[in-house]
LUMTORVEX-784520 format. One line per 8 residues: number of its first residue (from 1); their letters; for each residue x, y, z of N, C-alpha, C, O. Coordinates in Angstrom, 1 decimal. Atoms other than C-alpha are relative to their C-alpha. Layout:
N
NUM) A) X,Y,Z,X,Y,Z,X,Y,Z,X,Y,Z; ...
//
This chain:
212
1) XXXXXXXX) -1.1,-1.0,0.4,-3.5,-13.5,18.4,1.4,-0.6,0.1,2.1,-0.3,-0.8; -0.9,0.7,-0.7,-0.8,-15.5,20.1,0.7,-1.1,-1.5,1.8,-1.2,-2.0; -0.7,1.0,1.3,-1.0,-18.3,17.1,0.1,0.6,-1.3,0.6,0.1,-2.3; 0.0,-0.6,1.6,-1.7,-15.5,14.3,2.1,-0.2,0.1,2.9,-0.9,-0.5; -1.5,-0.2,0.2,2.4,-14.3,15.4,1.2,-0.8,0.4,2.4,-0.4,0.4; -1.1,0.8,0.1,3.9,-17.3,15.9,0.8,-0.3,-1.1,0.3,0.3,-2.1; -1.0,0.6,1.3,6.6,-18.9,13.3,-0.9,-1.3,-0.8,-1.5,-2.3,-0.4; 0.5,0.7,1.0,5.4,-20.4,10.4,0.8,-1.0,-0.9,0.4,-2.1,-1.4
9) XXXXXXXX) -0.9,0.7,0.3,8.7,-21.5,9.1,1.2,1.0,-0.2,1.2,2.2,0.0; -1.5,-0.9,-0.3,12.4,-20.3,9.0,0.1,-0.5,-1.9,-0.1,-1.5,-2.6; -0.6,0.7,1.7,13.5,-19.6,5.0,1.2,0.8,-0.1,0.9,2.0,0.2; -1.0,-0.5,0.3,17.0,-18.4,4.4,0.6,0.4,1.4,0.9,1.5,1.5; -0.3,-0.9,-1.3,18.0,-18.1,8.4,-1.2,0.8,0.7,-1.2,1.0,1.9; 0.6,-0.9,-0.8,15.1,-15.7,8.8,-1.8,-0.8,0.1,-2.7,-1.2,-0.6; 1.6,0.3,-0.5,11.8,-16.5,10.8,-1.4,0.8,-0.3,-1.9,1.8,0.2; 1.3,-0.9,0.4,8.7,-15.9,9.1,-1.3,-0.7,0.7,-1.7,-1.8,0.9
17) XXXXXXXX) 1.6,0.5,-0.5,5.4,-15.9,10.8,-1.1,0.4,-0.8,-1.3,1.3,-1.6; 1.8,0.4,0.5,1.8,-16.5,10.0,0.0,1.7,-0.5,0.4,2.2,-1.6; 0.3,-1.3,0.6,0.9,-13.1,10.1,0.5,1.5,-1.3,0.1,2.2,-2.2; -1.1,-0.5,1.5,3.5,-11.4,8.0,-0.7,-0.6,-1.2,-1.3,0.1,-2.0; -0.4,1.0,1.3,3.3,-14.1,5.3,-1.5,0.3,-0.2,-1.7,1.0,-1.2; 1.3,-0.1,0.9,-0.8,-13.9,5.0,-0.6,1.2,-0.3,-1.5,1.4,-1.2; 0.4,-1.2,0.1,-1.0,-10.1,5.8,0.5,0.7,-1.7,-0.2,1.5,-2.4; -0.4,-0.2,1.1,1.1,-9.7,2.8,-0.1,-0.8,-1.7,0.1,-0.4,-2.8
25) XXXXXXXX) 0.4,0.1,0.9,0.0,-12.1,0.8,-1.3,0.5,-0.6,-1.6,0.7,-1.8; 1.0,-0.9,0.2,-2.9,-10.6,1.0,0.0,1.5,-1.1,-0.6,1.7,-2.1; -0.7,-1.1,0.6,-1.4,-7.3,-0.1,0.4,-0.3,-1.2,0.4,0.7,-2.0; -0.4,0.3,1.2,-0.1,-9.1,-3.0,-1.0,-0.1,-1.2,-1.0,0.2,-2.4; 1.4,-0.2,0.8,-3.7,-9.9,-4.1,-0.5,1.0,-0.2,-0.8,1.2,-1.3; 0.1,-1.6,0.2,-4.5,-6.3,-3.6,0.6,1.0,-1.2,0.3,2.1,-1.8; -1.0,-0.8,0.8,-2.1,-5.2,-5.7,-0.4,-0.2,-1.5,-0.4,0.6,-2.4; 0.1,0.8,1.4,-3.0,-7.4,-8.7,-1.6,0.3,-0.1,-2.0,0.1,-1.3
33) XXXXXXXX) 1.1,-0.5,-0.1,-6.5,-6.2,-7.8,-0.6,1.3,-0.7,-1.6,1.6,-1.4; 0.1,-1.6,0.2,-5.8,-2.7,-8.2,0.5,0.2,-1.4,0.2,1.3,-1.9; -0.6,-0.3,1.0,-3.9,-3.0,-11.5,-1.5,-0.6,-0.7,-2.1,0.3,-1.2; 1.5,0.2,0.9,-7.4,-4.9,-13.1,-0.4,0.5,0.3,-1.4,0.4,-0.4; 0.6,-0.9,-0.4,-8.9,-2.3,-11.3,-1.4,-0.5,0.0,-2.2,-0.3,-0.9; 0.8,0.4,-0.1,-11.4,-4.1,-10.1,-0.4,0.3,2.0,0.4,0.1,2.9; 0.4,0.1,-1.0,-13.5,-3.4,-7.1,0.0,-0.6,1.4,-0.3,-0.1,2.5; -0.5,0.6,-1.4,-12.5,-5.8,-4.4,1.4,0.2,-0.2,1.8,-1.0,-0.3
41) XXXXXXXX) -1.3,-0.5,-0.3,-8.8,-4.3,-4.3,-0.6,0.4,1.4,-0.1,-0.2,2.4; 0.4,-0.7,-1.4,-10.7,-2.4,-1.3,0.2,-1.1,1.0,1.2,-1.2,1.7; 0.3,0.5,-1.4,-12.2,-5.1,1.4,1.6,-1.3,0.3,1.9,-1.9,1.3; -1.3,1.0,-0.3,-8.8,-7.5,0.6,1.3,1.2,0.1,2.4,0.7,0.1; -1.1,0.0,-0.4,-6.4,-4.8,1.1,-0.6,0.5,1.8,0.2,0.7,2.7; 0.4,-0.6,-1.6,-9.0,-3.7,4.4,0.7,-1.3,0.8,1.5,-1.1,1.7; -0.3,0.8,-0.9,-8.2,-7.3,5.7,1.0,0.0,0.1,1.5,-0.4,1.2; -1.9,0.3,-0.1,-4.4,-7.1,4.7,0.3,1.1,0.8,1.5,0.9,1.1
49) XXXXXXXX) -0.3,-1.2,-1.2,-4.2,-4.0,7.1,-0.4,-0.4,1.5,0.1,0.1,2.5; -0.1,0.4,-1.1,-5.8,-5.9,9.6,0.7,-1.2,0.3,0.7,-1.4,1.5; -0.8,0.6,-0.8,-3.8,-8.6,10.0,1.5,0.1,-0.2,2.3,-0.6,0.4; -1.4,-0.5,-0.5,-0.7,-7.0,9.3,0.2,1.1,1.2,1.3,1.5,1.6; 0.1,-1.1,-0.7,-1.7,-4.4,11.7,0.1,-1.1,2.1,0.4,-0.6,3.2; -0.4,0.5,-1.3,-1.7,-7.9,14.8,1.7,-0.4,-0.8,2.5,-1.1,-0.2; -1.5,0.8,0.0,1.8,-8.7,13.0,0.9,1.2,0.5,1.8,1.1,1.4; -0.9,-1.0,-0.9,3.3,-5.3,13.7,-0.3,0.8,1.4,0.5,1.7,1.8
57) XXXXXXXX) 0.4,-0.7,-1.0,1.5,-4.2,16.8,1.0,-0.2,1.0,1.2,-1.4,1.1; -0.5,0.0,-1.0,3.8,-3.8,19.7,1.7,-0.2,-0.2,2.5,-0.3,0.7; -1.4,-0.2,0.5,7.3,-4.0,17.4,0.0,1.5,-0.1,0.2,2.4,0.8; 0.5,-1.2,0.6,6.5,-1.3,14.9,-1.0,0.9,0.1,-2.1,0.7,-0.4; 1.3,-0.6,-0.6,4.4,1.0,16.2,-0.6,1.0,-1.3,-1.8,1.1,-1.7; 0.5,-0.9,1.4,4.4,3.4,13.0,-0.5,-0.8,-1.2,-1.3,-0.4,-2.0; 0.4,1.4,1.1,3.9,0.2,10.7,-1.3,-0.3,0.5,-2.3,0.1,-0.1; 1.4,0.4,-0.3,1.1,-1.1,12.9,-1.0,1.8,0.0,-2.2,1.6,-0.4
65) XXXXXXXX) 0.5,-0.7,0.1,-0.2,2.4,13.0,-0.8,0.3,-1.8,-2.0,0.5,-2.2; 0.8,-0.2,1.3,-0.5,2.7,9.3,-0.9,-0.8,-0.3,-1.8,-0.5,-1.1; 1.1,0.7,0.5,-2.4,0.0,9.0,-1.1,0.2,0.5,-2.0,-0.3,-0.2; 1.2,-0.6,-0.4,-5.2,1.6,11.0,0.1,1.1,-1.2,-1.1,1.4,-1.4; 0.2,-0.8,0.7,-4.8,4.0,8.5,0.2,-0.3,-1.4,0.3,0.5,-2.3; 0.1,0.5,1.6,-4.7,2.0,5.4,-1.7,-0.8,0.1,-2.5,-0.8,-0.8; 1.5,0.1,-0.3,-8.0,0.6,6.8,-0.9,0.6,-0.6,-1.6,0.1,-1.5; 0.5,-0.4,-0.1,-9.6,3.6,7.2,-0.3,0.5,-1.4,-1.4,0.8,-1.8
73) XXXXXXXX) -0.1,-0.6,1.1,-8.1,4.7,3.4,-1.1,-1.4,-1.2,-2.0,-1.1,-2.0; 1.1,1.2,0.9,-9.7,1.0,1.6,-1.5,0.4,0.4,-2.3,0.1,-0.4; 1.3,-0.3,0.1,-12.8,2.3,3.1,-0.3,0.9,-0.9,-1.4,0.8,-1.6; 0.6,-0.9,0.5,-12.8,5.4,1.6,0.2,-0.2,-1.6,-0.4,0.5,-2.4; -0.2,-0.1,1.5,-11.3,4.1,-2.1,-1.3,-0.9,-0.3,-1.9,-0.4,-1.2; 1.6,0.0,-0.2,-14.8,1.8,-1.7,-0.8,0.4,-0.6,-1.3,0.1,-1.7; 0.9,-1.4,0.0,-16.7,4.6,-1.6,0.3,0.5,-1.5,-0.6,0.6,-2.3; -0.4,-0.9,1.3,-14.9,6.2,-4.6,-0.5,-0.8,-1.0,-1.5,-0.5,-1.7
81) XXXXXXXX) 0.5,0.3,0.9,-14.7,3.8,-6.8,-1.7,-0.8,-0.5,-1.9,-1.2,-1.7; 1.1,0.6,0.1,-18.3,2.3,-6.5,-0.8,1.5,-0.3,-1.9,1.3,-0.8; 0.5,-1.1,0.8,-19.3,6.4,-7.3,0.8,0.0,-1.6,0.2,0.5,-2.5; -0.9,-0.5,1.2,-16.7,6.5,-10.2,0.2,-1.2,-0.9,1.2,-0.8,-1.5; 0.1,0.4,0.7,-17.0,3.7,-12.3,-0.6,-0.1,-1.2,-1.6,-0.8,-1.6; 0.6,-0.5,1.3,-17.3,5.3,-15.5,0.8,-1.0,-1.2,0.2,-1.0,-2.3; -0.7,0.7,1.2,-15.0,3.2,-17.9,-0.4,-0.9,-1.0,-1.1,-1.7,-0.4; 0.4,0.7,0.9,-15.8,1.3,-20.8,-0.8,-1.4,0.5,-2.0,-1.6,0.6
89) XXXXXXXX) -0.1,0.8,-0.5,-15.6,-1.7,-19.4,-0.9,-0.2,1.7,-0.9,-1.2,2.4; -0.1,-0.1,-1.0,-17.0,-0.8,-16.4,0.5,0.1,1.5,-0.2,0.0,2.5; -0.9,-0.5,-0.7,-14.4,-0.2,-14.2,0.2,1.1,0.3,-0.7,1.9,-0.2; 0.3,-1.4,0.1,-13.1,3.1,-13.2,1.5,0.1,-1.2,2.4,-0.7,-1.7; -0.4,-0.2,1.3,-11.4,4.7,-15.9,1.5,1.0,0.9,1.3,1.7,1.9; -1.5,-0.4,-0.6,-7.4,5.8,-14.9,0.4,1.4,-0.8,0.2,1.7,-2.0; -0.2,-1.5,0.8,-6.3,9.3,-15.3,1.5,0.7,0.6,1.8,0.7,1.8; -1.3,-1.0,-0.8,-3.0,11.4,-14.6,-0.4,1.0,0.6,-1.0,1.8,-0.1
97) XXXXXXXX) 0.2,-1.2,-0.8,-3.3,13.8,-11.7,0.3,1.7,-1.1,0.7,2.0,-2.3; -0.2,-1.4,0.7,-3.3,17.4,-12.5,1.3,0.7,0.3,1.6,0.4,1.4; -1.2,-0.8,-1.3,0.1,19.7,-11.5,-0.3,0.5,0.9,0.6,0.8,1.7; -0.1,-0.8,-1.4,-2.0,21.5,-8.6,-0.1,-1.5,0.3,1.0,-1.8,0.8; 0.0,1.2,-1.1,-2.9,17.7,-7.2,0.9,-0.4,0.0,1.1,-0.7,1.2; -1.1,0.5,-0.3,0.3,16.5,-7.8,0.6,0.9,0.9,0.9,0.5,2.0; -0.7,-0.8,-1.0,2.0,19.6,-6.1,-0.6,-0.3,1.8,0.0,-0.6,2.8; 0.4,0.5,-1.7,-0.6,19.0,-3.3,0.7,-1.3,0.6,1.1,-1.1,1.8
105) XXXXXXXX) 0.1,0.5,-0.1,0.1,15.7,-3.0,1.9,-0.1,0.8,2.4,-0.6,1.8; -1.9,0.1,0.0,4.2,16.1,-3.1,0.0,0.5,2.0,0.6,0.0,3.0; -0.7,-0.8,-1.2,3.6,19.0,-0.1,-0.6,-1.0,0.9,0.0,-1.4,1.8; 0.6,0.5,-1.0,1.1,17.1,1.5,1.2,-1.4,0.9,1.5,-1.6,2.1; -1.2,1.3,-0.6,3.8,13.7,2.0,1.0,0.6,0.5,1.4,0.0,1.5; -0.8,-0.5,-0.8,6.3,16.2,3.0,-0.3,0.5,1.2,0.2,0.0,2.2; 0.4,-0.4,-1.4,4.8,17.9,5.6,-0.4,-0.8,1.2,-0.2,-0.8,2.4; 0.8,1.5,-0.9,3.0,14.6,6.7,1.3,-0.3,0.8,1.4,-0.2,2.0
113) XXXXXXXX) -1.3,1.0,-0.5,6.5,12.8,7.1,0.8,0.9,1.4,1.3,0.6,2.5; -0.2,-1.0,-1.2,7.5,15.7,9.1,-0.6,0.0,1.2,0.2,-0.2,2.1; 0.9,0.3,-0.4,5.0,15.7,11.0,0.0,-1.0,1.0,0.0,-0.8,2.2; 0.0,1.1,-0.5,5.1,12.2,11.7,0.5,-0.2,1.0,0.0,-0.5,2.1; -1.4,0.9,-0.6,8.7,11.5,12.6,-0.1,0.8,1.0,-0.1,0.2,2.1; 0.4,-0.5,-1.3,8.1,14.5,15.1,-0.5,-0.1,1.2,-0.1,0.4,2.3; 1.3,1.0,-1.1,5.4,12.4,17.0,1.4,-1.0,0.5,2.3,-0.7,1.3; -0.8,0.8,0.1,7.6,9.6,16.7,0.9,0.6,0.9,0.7,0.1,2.0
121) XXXXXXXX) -1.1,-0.6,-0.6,10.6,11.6,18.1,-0.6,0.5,1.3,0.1,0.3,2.2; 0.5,-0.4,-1.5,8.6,13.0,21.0,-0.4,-1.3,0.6,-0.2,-1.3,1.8; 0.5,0.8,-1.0,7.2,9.8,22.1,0.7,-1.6,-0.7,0.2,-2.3,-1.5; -1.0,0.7,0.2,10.2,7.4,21.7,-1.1,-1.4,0.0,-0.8,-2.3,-0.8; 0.4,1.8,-0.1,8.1,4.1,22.2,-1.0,-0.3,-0.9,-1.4,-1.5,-0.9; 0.6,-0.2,1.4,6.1,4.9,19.0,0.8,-0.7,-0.9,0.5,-1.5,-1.7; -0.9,0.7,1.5,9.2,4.0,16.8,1.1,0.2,0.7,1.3,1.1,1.4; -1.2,0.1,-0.2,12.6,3.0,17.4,0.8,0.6,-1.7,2.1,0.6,-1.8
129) XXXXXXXX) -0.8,-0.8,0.8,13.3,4.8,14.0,-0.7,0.9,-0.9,-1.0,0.6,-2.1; 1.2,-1.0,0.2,11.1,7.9,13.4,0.2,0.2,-1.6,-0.7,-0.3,-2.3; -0.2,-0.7,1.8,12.1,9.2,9.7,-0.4,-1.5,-1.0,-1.3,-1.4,-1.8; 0.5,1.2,1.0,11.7,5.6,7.9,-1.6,-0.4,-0.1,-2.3,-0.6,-1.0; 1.3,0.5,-0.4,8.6,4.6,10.1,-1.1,1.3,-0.5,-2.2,1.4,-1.2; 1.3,-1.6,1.0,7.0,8.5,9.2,-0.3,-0.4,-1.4,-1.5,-0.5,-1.7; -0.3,0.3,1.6,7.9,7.7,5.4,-1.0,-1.0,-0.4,-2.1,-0.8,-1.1; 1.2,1.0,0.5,6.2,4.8,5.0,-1.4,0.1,0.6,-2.2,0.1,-0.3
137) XXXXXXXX) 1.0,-0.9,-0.8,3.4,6.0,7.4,-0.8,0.5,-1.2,-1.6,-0.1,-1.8; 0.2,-0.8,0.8,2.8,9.0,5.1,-0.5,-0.5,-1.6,-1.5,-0.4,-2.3; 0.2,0.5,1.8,3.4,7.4,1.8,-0.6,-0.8,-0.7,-0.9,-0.8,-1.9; 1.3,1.2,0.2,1.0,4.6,2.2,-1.6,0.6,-0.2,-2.5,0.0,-0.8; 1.2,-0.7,-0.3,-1.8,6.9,2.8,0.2,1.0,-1.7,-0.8,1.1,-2.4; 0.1,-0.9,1.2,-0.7,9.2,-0.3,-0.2,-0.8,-1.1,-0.7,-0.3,-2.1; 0.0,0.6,1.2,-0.6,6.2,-2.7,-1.4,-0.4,-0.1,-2.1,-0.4,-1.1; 1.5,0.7,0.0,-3.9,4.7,-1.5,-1.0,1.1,-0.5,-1.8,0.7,-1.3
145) XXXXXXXX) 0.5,-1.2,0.2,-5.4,8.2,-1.8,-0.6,0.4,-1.6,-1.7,0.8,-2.1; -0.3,-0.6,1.2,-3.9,8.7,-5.3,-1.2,-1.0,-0.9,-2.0,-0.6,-1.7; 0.4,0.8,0.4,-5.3,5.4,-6.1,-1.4,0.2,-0.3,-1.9,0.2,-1.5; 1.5,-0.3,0.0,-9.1,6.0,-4.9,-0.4,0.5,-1.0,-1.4,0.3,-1.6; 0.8,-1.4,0.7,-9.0,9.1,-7.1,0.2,-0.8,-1.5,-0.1,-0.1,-2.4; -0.7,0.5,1.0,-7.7,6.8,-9.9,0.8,0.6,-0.8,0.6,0.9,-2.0; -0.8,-0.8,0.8,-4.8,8.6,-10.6,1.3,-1.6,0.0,1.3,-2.7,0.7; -0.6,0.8,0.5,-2.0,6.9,-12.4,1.3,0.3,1.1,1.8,-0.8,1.4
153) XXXXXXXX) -0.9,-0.4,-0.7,0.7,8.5,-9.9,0.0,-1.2,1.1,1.0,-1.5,1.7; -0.3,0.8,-1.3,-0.1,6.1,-7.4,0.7,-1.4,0.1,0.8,-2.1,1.1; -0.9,1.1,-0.2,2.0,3.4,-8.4,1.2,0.3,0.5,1.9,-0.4,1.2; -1.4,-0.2,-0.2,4.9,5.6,-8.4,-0.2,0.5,1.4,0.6,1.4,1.3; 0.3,-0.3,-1.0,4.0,6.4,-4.9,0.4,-1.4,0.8,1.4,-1.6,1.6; -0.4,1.5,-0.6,4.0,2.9,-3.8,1.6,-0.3,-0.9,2.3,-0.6,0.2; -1.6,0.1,0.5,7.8,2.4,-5.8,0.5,1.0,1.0,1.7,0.7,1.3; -1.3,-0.6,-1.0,9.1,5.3,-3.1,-0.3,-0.8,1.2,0.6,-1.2,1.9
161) XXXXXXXX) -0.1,0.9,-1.4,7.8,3.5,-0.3,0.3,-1.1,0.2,0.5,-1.6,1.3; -0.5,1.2,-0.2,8.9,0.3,-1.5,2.0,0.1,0.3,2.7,-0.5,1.0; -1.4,-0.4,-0.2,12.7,1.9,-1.8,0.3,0.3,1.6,1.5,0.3,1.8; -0.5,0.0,-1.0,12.6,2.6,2.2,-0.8,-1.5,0.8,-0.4,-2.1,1.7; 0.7,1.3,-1.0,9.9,-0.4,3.1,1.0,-1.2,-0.2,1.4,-1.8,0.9; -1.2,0.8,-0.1,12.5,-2.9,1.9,0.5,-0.3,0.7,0.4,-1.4,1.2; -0.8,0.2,-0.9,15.0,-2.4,4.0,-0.4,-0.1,1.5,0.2,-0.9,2.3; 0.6,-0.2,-1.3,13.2,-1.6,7.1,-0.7,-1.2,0.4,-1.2,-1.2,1.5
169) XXXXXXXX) 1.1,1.1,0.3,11.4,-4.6,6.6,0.8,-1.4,0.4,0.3,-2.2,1.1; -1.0,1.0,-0.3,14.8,-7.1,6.8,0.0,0.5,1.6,-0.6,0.0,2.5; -0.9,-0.8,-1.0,16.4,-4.6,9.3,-1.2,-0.8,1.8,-0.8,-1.3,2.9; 0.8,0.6,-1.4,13.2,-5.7,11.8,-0.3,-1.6,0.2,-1.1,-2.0,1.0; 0.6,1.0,0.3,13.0,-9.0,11.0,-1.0,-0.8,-0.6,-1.2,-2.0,-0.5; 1.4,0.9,0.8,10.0,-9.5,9.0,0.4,-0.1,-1.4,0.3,0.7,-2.3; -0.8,0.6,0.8,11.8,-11.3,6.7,-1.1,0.0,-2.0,-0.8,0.5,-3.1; 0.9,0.3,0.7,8.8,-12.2,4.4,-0.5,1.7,-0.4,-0.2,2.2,-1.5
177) XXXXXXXX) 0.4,-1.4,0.6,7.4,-8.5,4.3,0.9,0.4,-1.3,0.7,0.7,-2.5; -1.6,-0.8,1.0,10.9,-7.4,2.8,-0.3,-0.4,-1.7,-0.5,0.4,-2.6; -0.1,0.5,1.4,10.8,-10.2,-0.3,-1.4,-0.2,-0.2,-1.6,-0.9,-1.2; 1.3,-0.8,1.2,6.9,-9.2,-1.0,0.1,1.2,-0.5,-0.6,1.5,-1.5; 0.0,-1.6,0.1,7.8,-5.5,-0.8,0.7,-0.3,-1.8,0.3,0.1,-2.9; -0.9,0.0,1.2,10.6,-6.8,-3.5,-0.9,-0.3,-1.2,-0.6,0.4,-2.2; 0.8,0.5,0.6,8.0,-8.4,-5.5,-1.3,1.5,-0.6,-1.5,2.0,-1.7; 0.9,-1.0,-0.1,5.5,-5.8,-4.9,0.9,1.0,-1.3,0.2,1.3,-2.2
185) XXXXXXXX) -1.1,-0.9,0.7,8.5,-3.5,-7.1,-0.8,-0.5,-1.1,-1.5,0.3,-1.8; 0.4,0.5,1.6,7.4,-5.6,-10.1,-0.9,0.2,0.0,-1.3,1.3,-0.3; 1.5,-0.8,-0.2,4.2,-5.5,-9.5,-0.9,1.2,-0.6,-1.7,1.2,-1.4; 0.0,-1.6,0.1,3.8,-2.0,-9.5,0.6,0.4,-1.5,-0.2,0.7,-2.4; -0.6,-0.3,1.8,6.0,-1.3,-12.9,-0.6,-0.1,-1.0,-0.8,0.7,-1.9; 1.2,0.8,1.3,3.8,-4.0,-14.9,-1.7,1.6,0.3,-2.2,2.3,-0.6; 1.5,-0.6,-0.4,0.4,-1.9,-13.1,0.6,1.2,-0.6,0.2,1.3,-1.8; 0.2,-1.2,0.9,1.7,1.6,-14.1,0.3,0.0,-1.4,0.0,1.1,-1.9
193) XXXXXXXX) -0.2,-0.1,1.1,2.7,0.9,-17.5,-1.9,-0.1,-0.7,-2.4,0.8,-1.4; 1.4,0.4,0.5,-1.4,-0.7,-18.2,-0.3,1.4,0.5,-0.3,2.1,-0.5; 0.6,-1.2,-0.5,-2.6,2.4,-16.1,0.3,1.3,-0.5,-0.5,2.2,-0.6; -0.6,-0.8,1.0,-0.3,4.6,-18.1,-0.4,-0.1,-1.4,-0.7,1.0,-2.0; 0.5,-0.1,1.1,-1.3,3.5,-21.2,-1.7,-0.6,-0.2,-2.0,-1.2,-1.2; 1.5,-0.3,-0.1,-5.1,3.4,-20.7,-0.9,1.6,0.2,-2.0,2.0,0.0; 0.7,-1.1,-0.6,-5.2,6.7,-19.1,0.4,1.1,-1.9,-0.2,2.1,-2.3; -0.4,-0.7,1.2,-3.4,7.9,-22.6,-0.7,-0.2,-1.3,-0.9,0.6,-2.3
201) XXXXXXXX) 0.1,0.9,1.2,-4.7,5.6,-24.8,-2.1,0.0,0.2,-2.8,0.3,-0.8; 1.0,0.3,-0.3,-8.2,5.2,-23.6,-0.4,-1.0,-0.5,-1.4,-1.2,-1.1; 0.5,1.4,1.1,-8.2,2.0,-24.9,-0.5,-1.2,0.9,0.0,-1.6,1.9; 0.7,0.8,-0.7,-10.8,-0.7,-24.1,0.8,-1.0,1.0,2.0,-1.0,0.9; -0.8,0.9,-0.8,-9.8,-3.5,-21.2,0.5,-1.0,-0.9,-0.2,-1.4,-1.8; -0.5,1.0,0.8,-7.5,-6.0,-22.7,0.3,-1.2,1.2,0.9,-2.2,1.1; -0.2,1.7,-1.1,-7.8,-8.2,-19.3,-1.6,-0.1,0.6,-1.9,0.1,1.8; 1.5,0.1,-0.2,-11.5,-8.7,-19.2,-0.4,-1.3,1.0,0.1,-2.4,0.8
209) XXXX) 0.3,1.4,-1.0,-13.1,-11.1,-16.1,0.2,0.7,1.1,-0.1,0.1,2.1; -0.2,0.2,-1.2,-12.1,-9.3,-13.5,-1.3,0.4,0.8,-2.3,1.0,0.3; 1.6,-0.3,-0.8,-14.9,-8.9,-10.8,-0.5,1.5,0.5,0.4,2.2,1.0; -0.1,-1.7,0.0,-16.1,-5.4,-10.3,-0.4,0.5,1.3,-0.4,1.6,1.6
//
């Protein structure tokens, strides 16, 4: 554990370690996973939660928390998409939430974050900054969620949490998280546009190979 959070190298003044740098690269494959919508998005973003989960343990307590709870969520998207792989292609086939799930999903992140930062605020040694650490908390769990169900919403889900993970991300020094989060932005954009127009279009895969 000791040599996962040591320094791996200093890039621009700021000290990046191991854990950061592979927790998130990880996350990066994840990501690029989930837009081919291919089946191992799950057990590679399970590992990117656990070892971002020894990089923020005992800073960030709401960061390392979520990752017990982005865990728990790759298990259950798993589960989903290995029932729901109905798509041409065999993949699962991308769809826009409905307005009651989107409404649920809106109240549900509000209440959550509420919720959270509450905890957070009662038991100070949880988070040195309750409303950010709730936010991303919450919003990681709603995107992964959205995702399982293969709704298209869940990119834009991940784009609000990247507008507070960014910063939060310098502000503690995990330098590296910050400019994948940045990355992750693009990412995300390219992914909902294909997801967007597949769920519209129903039109066959145009990135065929990926592994299911």
């Amino acid at each position: 554990m000791n040599e996962l959070n040591s320094e791996a190298f200093t890039l621009f003044g700021q000290h990046i370690i191991w854990s950061d740098m592979v927790g998130n690269i990880l996350g990066l494959i994840t990501l690029a996973l989930g837009w081919r919508r291919s089946l191992w998005t799950w057990p590679v973003q399970f590992l990117s939660g656990l070892v971002l989960f020894a990089a923020f343990y005992g800073h960030l307590a709401g960061s390392a928390g979520k990752q017990v709870v982005v865990m728990a969520v790759a298990l259950y998207g798993w589960w989903q998409w290995n029932r729901n792989r109905g798509g041409a292609d065999g993949h699962i086939a991308p769809r826009f939430a409905t307005w009651r799930e989107r409404a649920a999903m809106a109240a549900a992140a509000a209440a959550g974050t509420v919720g959270v930062a509450l905890l957070f605020m009662a038991f100070p040694t949880l988070s040195w900054d309750p409303w950010p650490d709730a936010y991303i908390f919450v919003g990681t769990v709603v995107a992964m969620y959205a995702q399982a169900r293969g709704m298209v919403e869940f990119w834009i889900a991940w784009l609000l949490v990247d507008l507070v993970g960014v910063p939060l991300n310098f502000a503690n020094g995990y330098a590296f998280s910050g400019f994948v989060y940045v990355i992750y932005g693009a990412l995300v954009l390219w992914g909902l546009r294909d997801w967007w127009l597949r769920s519209r279009a129903g039109a066959p895969s145009t990135m065929e190979g990926a592994p299911a």
